[in-house]
N, C-alpha and C positions, 0 to 999 in steps of 0.2 A: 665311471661312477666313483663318487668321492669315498675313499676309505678312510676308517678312522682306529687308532688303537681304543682298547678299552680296557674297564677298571681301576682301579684309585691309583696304581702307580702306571696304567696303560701298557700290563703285563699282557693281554689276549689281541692278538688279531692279528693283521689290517683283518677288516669285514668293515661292510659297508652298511650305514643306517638303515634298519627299518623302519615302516612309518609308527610304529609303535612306541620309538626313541631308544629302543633295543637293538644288538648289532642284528644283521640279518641273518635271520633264523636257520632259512636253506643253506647260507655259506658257512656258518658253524658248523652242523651237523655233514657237511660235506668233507672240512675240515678236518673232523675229529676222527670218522669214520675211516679216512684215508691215512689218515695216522697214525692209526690200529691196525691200516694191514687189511681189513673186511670189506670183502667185495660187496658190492649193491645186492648181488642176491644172495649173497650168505647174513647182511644185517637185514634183509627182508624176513628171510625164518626165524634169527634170533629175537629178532624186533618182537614177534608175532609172539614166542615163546617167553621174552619176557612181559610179555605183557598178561600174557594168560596166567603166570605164575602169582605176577601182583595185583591180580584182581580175585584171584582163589585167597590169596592171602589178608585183602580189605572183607572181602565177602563170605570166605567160609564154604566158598562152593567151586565148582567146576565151569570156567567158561570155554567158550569151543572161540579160538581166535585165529582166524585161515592166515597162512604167509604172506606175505606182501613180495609182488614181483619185483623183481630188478627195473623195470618198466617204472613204477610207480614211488620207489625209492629214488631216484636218478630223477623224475618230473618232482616231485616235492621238493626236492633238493633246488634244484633249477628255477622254481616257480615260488617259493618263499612259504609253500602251502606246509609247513611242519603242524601237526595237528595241535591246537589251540585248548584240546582237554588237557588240565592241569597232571592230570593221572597219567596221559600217554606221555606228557612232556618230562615228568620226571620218571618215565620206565626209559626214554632214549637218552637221559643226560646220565644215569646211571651205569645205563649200557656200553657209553661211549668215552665217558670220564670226563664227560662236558662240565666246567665250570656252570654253577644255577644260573649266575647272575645275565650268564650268557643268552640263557633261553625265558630269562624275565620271570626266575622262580626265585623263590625267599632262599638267601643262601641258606641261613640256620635251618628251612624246613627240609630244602631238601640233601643235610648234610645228615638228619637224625631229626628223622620230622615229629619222632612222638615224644620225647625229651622233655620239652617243657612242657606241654600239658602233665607230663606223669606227675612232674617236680608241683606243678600247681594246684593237681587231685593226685594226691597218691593212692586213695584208695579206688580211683576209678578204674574199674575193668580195662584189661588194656583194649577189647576189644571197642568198647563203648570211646574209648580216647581217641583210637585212631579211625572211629566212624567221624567221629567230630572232628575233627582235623580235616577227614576228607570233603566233606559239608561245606566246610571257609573255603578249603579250594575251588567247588561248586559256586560257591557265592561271588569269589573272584573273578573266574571266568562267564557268571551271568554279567557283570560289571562291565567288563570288557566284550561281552557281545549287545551288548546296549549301547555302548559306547561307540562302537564300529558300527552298528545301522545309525545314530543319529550323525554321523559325520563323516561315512563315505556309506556304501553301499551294506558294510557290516556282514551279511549273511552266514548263518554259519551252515554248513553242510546241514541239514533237516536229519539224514542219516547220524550225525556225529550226536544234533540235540537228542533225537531220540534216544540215544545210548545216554545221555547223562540224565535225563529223564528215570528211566529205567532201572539206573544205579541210584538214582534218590528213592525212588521207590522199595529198593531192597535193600538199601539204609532204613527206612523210617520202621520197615517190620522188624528188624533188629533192635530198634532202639527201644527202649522202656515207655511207657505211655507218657511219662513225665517229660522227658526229650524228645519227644516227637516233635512238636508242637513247630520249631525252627524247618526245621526239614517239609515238612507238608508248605509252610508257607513259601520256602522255598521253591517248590515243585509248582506254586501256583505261579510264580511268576516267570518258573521256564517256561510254562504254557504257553505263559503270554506274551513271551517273545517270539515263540510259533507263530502264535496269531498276527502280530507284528510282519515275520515274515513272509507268511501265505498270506496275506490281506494284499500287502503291497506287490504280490507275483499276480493277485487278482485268484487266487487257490482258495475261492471263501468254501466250499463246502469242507476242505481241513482245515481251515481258520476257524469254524466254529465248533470242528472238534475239537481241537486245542482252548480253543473259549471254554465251553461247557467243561473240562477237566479245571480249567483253569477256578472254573466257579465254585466247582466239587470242593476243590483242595482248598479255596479262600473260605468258604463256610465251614469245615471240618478246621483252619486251623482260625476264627473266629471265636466258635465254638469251645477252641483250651484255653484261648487265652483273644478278647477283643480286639480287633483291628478294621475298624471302618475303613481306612485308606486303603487296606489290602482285595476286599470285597468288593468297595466301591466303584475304583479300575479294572476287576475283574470282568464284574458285569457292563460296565461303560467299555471296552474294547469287544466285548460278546454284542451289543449294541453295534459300534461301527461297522464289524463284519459285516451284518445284516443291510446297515443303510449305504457303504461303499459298492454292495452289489448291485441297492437297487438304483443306482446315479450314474452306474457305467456301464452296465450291461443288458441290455435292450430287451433280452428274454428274460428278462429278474421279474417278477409279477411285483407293481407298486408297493401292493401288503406288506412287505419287505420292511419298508417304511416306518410300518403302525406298529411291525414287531421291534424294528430296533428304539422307536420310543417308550413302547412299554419297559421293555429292559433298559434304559438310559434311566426310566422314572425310578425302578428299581434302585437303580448306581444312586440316582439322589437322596432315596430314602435314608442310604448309607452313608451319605456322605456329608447329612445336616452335624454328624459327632466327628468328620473324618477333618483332618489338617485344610485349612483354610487355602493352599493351592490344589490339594486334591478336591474339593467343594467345586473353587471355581474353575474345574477343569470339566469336571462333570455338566457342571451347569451351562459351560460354554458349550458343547456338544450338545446336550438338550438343547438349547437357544437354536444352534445349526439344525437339527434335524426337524424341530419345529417348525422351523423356516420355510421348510418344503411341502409341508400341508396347511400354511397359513392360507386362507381365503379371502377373510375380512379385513378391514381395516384394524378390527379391533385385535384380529388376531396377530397383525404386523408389528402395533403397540406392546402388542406380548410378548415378543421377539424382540424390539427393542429393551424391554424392562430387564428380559432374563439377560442382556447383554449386559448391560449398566451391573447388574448383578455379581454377573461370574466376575465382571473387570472389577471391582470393589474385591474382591478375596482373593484372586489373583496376584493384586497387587499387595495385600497382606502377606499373600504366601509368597510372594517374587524369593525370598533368600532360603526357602525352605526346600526348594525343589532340589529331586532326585535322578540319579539316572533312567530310572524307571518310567516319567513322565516327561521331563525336560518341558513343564508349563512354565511359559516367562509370557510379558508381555508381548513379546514377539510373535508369540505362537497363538496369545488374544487378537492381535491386530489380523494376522490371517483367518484365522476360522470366523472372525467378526466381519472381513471382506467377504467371506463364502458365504454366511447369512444374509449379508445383505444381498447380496447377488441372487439370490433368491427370492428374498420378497421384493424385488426390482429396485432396489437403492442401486444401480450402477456406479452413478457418478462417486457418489458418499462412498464406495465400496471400491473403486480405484484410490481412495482419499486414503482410507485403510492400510491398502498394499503400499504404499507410500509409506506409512508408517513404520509397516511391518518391516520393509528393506533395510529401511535405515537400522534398526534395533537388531534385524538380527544377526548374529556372528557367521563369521566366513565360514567358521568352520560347521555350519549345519546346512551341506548344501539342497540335501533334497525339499529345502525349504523355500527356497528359494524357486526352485524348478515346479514346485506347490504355484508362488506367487505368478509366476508366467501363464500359468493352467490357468487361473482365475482371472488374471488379467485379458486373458483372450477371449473367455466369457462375457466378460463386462463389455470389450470393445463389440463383441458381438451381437449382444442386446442392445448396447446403444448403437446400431446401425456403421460401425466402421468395421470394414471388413477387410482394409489392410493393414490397420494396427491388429487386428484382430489373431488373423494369418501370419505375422510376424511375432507376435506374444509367442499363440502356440507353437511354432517353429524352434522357438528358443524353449520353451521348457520339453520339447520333444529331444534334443540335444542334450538338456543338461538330465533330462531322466536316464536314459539308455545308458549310461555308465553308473547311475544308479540300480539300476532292473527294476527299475518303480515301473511296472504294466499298469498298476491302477493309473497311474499321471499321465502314462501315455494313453490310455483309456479315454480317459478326459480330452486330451489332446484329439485324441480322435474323432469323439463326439462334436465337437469343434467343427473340423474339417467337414465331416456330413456335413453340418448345419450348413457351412458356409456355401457347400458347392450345390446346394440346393435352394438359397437364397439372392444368390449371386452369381454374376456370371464371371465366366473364370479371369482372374487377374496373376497377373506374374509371382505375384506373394500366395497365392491361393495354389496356383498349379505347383511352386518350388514344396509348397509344405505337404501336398500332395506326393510327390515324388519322394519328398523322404519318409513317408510313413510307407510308401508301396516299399520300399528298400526295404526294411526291418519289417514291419507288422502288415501284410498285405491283408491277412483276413479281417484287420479290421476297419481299411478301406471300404470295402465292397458291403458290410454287413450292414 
């Protein structure tokens, strides 16, 4: 593995790059620790000890923080897993006498993190200062766990989000009713990277618990201060929980459906005041799940309109978009393949995914493994069932290094279809056998 020095005069290392463009996390803290002298299980207790210290000291209270074995400091190390909360990262760089920049923290915060806020409110309570300070950090690593699901597999430990979850919540009862406001909005959007991440493991029944907080918290911080964008995504991901269940899982009762458009209609209401890519993001998910109770002719026509619709503000909002949504055209051209595939545009609907590939970047891959899922659809409505069985082979591959369960869901669905429509071909039995490998229950179901 290629090492590299680092820092502006390339005073720290060799360490080897992580993908974060930071050196790697596990060989610092392996580093620093062995050159202190601290065994794996004596900075296991210390670890665990300062960490409880510095959160009595943000919070004002007593936390219970169990040691970390030697077992689990040695795999962290080894494995590049150094935890990703901003809080724990700077209790180990303090601990160890870890350069910040090392571990991808603000040098000046964490050299005398409350410093310049005092300088910039001196009269603010120190305690109110360094709630706020801890909040940006919260903000930064939501950034960063958004970043890592749209471009590798992301996941943060569920365990770890609940704990920042938790800590935003006895932040916001701390803070004065006037400062809340940040904090609540924040807390709605860790939810909703929950939801994000049980949606996609196929976990909708905690995906919609995480929804419904997610909605608590976007209407309570509505409510101090207006944010259609904020609301409008809330309830548009509380919608796809609902209509992802009922399109992959066989025991989903249809109704599923009528619930995730009621609540989608809702996200629209919200979203006629919200930013012009949040509008057409909304309305592009209404357009899809329309799609799936469209009957009529005339109702297909509706389904085309609301397309034409959301691609008109999308394309307004194209330079506005966030980490939060990542709406580009790219992400219109596939969701516009998946409606069409619905109200049986196939051909039109492969013309789409063509689009979509070209447009969208390398680096969003579970998007792409999206395109193969839908591609395998289309070929399978229009009667080709060896493109069909090779689409879905290929986004079954490029899912599983993702843990996209929902895309391999789909994939699956696929295969039923096929081996029940057709009789078995060498492309059908090869995509067969790789889903018995990994997901055999959802062969047989």
């Amino acid at each position: 593995m290629t090492q590299f020095m680092w820092g502006e005069n390339g005073e720290f290392g060799p360490f080897s790059a992580g993908k974060d463009g930071y050196p790697n996390s596990g060989e610092v803290v392996r580093f620093y620790r062995v050159k202190k002298g601290i065994s794996a299980s004596e900075f296991g207790e210390l670890y665990a000890k300062a960490l409880a210290a510095k959160l009595k000291e943000l919070y004002g209270r007593e936390f219970e923080v169990k040691p970390k074995s030697r077992i689990w400091v040695l795999t962290m190390e080894r494995t590049n897993n150094v935890p990703t909360d901003i809080t724990r990262r700077r209790v180990i760089a303090e601990l160890l006498g870890i350069p910040a920049v090392l571990l991808g923290l603000s040098e000046g915060l964490a050299a005398k993190p409350v410093a310049v806020n005092e300088l910039a409110s001196p009269r603010a309570p120190r305690r109110e200062t360094l709630l706020k300070g801890t909040v940006a950090e919260y903000q930064r690593t939501l950034e960063v766990y958004f970043n890592g699901y749209y471009t590798r597999h992301g996941y943060a430990d569920l365990e770890q989000l609940n704990f920042s979850i938790q800590q935003l919540i006895d932040i916001a009862r701390q803070l004065p009713e006037q400062a809340k406001m940040p904090v609540i909005a924040l807390l709605s959007r860790y939810y909703q990277f929950g939801v994000m991440v049980t949606r996609e493991q196929c976990q909708y029944e905690q995906a919609r618990k995480y929804a419904d907080q997610a909605i608590i918290c976007a209407q309570a911080a509505h409510g101090m201060k207006p944010s259609s964008d904020l609301l409008a995504i809330a309830l548009y991901r509380r919608g796809i929980a609902e209509f992802e269940q009922a399109i992959t899982s066989p025991e989903a009762p249809r109704e599923r459906i009528s619930t995730a458009q009621s609540l989608i209609e809702g996200a629209l209401t919200h979203a006629r005041t919200a930013t012009p890519a949040v509008r057409g993001l909304v309305a592009l998910e209404y357009a899809l799940v329309s799609a799936h109770t469209a009957q009529t002719e005339c109702d297909r026509k509706q389904v085309h309109s609301l397309l034409e619709s959301s691609h008109r503000d999308i394309s307004l909002g194209v330079n506005q978009d966030n980490e939060f949504t990542k709406c580009s055209l790219d992400w219109y051209y596939l969701t516009s393949a998946e409606a069409l595939i619905a109200i049986g545009d196939h051909a039109e609907a492969l013309g789409q995914l063509e689009l979509a590939e070209e447009m969208t970047p390398l680096t969003l891959p579970r998007r792409f493994a999206y395109m193969d899922a839908l591609r395998a659809q289309a070929h399978l409505a229009l009667g080709e069932p060896i493109e069909a069985a090779l689409a879905a082979k290929d986004a079954l591959l490029a899912s599983r290094p993702l843990k996209s369960e929902f895309n391999i869901a789909r994939v699956a669905l696929v295969y039923r279809q096929l081996r029940q429509r057709y009789r078995r071909s060498r492309e059908i039995t090869a995509l067969g056998q790789e889903l018995l490998g990994s997901h055999p229950q959802l062969v047989t179901v």
